[in-house]
DRENBABA-425938 format. One record per residue: x, y, z of N, C-alpha, C in turn; residue in three letters. Coordinates in Angstrom, 3 decimals. Layout:
<rs>
<n.px->X	n.py->Y	n.pz->Z	ca.px->X	ca.py->Y	ca.pz->Z	c.px->X	c.py->Y	c.pz->Z	res->ALA>
...
</rs>
This chain:
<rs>
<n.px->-51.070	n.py->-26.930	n.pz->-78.347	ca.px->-51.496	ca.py->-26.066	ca.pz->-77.255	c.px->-53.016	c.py->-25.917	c.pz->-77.303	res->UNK>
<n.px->-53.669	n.py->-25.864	n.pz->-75.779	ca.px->-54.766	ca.py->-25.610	ca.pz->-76.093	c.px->-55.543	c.py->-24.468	c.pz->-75.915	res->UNK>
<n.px->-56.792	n.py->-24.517	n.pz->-76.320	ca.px->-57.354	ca.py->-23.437	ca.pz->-76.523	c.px->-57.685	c.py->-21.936	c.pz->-75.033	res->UNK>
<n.px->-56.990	n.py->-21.167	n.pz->-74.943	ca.px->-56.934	ca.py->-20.486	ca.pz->-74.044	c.px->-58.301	c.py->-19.312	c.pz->-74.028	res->UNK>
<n.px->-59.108	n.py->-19.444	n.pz->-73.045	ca.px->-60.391	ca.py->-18.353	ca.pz->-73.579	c.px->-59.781	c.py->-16.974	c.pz->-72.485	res->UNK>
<n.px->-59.924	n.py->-15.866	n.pz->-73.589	ca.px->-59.398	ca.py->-14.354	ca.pz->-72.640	c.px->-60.195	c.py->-13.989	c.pz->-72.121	res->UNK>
<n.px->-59.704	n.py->-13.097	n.pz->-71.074	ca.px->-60.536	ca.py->-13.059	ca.pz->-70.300	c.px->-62.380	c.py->-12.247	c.pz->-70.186	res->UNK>
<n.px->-62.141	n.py->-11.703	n.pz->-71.390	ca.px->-63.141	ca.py->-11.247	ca.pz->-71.845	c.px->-64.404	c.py->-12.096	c.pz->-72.368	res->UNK>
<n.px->-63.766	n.py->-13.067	n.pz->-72.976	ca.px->-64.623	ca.py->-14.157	ca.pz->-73.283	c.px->-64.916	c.py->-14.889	c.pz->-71.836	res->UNK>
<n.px->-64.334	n.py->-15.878	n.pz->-71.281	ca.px->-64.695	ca.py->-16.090	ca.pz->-69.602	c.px->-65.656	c.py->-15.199	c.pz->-68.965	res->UNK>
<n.px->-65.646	n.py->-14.007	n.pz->-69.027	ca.px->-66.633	ca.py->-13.005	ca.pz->-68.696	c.px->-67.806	c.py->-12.827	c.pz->-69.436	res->UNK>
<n.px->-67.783	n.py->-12.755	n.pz->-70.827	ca.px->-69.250	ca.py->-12.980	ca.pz->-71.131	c.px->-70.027	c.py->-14.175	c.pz->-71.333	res->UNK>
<n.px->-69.162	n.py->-15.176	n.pz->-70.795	ca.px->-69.926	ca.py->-16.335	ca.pz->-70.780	c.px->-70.502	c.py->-16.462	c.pz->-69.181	res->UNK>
<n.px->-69.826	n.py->-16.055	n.pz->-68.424	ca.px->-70.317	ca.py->-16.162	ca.pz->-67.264	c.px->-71.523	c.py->-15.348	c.pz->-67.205	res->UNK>
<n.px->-70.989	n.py->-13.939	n.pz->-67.556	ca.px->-72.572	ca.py->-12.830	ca.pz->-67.124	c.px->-73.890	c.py->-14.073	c.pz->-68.076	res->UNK>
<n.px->-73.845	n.py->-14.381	n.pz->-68.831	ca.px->-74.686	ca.py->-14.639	ca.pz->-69.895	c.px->-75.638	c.py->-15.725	c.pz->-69.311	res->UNK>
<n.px->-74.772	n.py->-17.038	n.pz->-68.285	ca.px->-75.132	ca.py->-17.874	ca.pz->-68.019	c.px->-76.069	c.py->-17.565	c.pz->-66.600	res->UNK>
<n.px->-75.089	n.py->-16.497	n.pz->-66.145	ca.px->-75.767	ca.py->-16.074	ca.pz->-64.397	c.px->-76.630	c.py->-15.729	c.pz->-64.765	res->UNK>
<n.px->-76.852	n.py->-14.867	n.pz->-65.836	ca.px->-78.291	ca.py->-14.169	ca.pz->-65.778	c.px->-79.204	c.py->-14.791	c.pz->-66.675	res->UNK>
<n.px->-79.158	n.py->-15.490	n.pz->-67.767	ca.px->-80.269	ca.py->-16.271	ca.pz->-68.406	c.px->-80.000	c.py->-17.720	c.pz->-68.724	res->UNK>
<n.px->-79.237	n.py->-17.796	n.pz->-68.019	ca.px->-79.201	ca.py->-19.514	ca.pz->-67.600	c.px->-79.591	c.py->-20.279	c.pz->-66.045	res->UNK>
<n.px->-79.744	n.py->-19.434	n.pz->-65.454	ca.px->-79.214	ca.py->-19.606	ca.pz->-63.714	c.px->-79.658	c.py->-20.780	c.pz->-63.162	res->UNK>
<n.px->-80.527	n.py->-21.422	n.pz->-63.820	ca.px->-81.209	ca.py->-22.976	ca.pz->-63.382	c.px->-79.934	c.py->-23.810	c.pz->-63.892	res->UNK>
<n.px->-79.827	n.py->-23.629	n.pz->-65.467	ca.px->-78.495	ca.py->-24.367	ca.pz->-65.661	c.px->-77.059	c.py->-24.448	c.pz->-64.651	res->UNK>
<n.px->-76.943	n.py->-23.459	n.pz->-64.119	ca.px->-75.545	ca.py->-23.486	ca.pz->-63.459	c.px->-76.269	c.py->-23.965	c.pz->-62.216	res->UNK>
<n.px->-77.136	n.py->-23.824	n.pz->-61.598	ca.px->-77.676	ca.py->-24.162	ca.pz->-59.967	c.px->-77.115	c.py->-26.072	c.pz->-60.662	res->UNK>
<n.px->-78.189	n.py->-26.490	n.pz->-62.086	ca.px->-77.540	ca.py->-27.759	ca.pz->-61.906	c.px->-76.270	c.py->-28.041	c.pz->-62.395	res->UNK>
<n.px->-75.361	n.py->-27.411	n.pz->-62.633	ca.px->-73.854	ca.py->-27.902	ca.pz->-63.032	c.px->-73.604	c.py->-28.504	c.pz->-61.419	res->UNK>
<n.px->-73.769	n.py->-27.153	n.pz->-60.314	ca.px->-73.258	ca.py->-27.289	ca.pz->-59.027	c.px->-73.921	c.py->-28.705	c.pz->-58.684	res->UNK>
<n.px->-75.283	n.py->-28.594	n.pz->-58.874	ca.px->-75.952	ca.py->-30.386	ca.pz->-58.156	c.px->-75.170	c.py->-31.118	c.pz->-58.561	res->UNK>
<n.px->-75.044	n.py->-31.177	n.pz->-60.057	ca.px->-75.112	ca.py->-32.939	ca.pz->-60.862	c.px->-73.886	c.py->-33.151	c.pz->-61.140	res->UNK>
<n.px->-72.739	n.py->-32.152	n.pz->-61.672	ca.px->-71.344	ca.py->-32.425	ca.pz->-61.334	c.px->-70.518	c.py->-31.776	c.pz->-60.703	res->UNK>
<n.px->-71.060	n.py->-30.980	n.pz->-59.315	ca.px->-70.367	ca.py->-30.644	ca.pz->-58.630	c.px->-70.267	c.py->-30.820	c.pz->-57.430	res->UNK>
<n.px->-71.262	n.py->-32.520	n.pz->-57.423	ca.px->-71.559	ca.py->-33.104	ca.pz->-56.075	c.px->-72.241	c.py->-32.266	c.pz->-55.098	res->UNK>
<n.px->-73.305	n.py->-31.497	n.pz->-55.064	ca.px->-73.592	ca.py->-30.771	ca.pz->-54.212	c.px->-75.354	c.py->-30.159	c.pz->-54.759	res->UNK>
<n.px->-75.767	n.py->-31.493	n.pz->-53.726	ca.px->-77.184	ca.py->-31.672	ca.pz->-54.383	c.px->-77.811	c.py->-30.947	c.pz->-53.572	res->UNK>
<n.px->-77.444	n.py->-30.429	n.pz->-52.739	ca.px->-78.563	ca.py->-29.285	ca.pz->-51.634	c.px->-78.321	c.py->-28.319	c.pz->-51.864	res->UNK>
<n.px->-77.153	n.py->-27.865	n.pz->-53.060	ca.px->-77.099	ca.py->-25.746	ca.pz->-53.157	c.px->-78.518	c.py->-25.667	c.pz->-53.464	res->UNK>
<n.px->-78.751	n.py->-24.404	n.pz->-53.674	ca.px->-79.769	ca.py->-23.766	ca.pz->-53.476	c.px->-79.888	c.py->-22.374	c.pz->-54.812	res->UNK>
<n.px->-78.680	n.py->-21.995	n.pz->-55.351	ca.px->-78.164	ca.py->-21.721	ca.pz->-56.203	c.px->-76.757	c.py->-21.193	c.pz->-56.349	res->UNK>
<n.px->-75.869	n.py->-20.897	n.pz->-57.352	ca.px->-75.054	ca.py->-21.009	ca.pz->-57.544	c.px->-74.513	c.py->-20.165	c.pz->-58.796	res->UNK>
<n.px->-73.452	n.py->-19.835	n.pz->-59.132	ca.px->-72.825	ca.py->-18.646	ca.pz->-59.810	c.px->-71.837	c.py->-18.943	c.pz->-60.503	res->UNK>
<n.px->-71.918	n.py->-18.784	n.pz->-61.818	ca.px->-70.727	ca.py->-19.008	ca.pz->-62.862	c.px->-69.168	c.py->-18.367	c.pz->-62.815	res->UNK>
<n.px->-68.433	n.py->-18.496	n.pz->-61.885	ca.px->-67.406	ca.py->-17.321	ca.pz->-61.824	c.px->-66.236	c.py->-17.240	c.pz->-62.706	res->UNK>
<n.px->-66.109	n.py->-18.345	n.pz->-63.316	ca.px->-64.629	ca.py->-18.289	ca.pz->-64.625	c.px->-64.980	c.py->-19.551	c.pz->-65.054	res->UNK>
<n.px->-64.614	n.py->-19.853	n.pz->-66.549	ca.px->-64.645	ca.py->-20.858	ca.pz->-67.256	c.px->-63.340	c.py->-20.532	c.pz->-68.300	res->UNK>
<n.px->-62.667	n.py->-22.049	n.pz->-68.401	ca.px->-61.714	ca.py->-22.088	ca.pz->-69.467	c.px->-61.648	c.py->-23.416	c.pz->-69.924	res->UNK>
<n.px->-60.680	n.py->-23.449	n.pz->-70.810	ca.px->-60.551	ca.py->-24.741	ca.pz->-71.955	c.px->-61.004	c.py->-26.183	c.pz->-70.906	res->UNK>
<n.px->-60.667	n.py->-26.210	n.pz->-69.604	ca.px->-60.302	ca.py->-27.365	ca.pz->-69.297	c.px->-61.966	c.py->-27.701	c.pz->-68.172	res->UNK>
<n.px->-62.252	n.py->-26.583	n.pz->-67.574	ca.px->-63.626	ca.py->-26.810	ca.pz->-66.745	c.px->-63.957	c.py->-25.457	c.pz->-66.795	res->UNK>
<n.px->-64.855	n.py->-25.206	n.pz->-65.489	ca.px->-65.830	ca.py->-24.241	ca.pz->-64.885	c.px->-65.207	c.py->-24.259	c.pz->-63.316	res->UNK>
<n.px->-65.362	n.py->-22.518	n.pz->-62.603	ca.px->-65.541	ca.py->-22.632	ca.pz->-61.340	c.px->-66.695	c.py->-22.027	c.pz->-61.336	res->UNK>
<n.px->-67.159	n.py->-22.485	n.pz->-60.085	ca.px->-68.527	ca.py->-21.850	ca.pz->-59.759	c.px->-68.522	c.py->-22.002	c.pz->-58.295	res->UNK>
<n.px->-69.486	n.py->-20.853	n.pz->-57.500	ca.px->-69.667	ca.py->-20.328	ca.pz->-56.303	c.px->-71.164	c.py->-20.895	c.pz->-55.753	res->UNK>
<n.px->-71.316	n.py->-21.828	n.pz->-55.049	ca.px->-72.608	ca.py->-22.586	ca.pz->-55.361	c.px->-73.227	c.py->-22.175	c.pz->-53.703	res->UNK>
<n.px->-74.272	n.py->-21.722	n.pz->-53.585	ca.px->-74.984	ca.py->-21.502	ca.pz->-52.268	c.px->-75.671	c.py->-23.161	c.pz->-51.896	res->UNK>
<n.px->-75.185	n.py->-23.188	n.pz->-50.482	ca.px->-75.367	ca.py->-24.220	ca.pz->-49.674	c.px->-75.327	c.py->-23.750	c.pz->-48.001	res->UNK>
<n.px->-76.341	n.py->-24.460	n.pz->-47.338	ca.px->-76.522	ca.py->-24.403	ca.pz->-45.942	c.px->-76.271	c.py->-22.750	c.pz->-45.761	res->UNK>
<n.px->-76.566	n.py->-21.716	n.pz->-46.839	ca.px->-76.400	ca.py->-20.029	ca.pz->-46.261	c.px->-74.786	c.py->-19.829	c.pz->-46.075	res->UNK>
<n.px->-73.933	n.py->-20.655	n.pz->-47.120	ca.px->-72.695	ca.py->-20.565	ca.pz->-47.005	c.px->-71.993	c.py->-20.660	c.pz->-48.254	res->UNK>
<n.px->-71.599	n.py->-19.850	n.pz->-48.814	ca.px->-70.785	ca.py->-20.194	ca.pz->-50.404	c.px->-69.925	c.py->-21.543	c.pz->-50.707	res->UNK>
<n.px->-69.613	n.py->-22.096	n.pz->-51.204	ca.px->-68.751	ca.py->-23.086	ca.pz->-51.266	c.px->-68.508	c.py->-23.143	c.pz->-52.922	res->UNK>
<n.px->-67.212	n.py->-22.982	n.pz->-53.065	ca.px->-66.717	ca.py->-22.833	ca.pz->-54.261	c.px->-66.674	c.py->-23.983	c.pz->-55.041	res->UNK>
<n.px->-66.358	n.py->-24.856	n.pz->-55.975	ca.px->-66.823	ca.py->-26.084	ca.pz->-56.655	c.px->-66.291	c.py->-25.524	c.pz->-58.280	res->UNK>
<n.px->-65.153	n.py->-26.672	n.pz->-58.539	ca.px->-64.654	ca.py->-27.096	ca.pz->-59.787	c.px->-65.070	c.py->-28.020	c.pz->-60.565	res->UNK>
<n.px->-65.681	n.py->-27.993	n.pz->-61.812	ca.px->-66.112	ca.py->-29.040	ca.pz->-62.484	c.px->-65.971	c.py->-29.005	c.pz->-63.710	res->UNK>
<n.px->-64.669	n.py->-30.494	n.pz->-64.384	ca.px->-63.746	ca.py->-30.861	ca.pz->-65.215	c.px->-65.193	c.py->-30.845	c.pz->-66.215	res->UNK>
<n.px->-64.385	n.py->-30.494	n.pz->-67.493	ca.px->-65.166	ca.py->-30.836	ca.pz->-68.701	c.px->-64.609	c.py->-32.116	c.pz->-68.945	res->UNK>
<n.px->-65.563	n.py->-32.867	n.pz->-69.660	ca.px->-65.206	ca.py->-34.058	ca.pz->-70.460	c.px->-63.752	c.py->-34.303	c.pz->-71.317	res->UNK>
<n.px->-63.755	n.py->-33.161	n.pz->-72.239	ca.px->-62.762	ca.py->-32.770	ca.pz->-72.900	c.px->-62.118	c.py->-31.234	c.pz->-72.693	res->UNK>
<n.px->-61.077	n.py->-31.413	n.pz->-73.179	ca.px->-60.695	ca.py->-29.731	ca.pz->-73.485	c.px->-61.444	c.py->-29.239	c.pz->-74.806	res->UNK>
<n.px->-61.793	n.py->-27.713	n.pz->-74.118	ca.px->-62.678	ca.py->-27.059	ca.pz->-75.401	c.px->-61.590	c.py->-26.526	c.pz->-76.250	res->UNK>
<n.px->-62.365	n.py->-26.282	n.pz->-77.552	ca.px->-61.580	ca.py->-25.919	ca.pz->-78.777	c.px->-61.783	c.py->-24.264	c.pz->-78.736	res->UNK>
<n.px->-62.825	n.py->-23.978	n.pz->-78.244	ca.px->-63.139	ca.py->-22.775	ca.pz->-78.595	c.px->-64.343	c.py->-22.076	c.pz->-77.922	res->UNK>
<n.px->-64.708	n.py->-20.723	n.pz->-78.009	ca.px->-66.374	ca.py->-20.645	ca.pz->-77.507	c.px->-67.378	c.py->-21.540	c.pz->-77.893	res->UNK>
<n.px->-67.178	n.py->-21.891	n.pz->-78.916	ca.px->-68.479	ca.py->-22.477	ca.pz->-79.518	c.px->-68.813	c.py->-23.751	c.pz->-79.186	res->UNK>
<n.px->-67.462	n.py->-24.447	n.pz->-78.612	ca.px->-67.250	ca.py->-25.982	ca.pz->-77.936	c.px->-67.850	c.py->-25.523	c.pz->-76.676	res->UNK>
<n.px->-67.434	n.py->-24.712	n.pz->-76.472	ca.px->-67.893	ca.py->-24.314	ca.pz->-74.886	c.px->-69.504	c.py->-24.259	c.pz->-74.325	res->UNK>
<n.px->-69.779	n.py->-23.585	n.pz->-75.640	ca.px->-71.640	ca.py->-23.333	ca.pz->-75.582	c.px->-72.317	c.py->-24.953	c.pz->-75.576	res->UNK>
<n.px->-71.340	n.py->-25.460	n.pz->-76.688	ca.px->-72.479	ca.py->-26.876	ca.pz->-77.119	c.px->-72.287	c.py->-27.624	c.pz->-75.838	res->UNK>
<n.px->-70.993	n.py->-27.390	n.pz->-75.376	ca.px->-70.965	ca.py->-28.350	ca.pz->-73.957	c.px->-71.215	c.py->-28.175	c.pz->-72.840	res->UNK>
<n.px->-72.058	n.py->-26.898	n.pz->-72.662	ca.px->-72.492	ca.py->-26.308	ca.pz->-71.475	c.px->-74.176	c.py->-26.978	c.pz->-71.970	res->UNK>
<n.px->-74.723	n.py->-26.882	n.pz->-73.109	ca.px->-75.771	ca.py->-27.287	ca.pz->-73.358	c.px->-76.230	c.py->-28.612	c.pz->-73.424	res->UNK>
<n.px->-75.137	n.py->-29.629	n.pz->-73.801	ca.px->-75.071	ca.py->-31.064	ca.pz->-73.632	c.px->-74.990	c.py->-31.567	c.pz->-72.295	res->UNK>
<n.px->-74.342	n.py->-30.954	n.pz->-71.301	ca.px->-74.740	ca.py->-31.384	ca.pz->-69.853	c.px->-75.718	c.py->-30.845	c.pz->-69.138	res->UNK>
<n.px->-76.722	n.py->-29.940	n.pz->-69.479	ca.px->-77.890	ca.py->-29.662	ca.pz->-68.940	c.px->-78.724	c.py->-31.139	c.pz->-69.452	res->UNK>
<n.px->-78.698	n.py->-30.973	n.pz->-70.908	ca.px->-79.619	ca.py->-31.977	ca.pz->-71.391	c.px->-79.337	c.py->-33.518	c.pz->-70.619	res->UNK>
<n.px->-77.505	n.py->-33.588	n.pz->-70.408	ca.px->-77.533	ca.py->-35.162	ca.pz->-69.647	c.px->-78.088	c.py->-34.995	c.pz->-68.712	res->UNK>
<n.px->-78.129	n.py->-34.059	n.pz->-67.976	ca.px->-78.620	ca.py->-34.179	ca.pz->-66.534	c.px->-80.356	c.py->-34.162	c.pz->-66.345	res->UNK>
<n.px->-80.935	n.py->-33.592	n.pz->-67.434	ca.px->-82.783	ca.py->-33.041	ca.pz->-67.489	c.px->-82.661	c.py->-34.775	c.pz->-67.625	res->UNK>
<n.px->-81.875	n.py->-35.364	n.pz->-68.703	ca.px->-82.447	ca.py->-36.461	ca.pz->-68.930	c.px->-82.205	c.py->-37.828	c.pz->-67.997	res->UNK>
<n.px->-81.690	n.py->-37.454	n.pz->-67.624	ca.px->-81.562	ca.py->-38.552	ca.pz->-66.071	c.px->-82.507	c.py->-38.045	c.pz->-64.960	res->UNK>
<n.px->-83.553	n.py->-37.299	n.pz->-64.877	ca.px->-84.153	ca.py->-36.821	ca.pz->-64.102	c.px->-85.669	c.py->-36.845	c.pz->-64.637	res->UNK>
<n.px->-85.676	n.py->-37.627	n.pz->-65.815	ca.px->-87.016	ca.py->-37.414	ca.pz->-66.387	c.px->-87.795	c.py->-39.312	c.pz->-66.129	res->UNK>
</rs>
């Protein structure tokens, strides 16, 4: 079985990311959530398997799912792999 994050955890990863990550999640929505014109965008639940997020486009919300690579093991899988796809993405852009 896999790793189920409660909902408490889902929640402080989100506040954490909206508010001192917020460039990071604007690019989750660009770079794997197909949606290269939001403008920014909002962490709203994360669990073992992806992220949803609420991504501003054309002055219109549009909601956007994006699969993790793997299933996470835990918070701490969660952090390194929220941090490993910023870095893929800075680095395809450099």
């Amino acid at each position: 079985m896999s790793f189920q994050f409660p909902p408490e955890v889902s929640s402080r990863i989100c506040n954490h990311m909206n508010e001192d990550h917020a460039d990071a999640v604007l690019l989750y929505a660009q770079a794997f959530g197909s949606l290269a014109n939001a403008t920014a965008a909002e962490m709203v639940s994360i669990d073992a398997q992806g992220m949803n997020l609420d991504a501003q486009m054309n002055g219109e919300v549009v909601p956007v799912r994006i699969q993790f690579d793997h299933v996470l093991a835990d918070a701490e899988d969660a952090h390194q792999t929220l941090i490993a796809m910023v870095k893929q993405v800075r680095a395809k852009t450099k």
